[in-house]
C-alpha positions as semicolon CSV with decimal commas, in nm:
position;residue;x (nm);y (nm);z (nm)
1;X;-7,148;1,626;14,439
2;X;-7,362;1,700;14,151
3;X;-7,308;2,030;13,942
4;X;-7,442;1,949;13,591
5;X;-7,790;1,905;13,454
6;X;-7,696;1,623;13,253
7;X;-7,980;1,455;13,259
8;X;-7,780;1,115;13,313
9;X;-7,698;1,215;13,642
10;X;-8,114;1,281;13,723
11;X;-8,196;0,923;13,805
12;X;-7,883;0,707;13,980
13;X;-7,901;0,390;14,135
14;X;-7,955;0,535;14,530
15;X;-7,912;0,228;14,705
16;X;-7,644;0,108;14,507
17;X;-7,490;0,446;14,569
18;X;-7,509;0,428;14,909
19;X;-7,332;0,074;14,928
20;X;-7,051;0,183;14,764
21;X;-6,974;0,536;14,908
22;X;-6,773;0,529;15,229
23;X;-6,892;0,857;15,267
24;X;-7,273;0,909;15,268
25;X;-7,285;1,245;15,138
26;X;-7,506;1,385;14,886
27;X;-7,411;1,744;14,739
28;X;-7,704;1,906;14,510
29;X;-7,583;2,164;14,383
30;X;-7,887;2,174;14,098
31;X;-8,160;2,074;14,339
32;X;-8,277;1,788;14,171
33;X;-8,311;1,511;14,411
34;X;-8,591;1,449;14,636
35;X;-8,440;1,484;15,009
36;X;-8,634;1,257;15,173
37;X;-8,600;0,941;14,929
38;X;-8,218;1,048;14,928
39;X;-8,231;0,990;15,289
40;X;-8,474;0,690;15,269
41;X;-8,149;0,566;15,075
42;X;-7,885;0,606;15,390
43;X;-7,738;0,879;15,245
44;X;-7,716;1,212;15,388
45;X;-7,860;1,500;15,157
46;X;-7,796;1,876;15,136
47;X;-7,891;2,082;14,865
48;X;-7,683;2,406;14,770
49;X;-7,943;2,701;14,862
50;X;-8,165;2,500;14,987
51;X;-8,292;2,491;15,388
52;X;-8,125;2,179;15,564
53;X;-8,409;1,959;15,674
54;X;-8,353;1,772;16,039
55;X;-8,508;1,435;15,870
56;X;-8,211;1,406;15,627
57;X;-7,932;1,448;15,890
């Protein structure tokens, strides 16, 4: 889950990220990320506020 806009968070490692999480969940709560590469990734994305789109389920 990310709540800060430290911008050290902006750019992680996704794939790397989504070999290590047991649990491929992605909370945005700045709306940074791009959903779609997030999914692209394996993960599962959901930004706070935002709509949830079908093609990152």
């Amino acid at each position: 889950m990310l709540v800060t806009e430290w911008k050290t968070y902006w750019n992680p490692d996704w794939h790397r990220l989504g070999s290590l999480l047991n649990a491929k969940l992605v909370l945005d709560g700045r709306n940074i990320y791009d959903p779609e590469f997030v999914a692209s990734c394996g993960l599962m994305y959901r930004g706070i506020g935002r709509r949830a789109d079908p093609k990152t389920l």
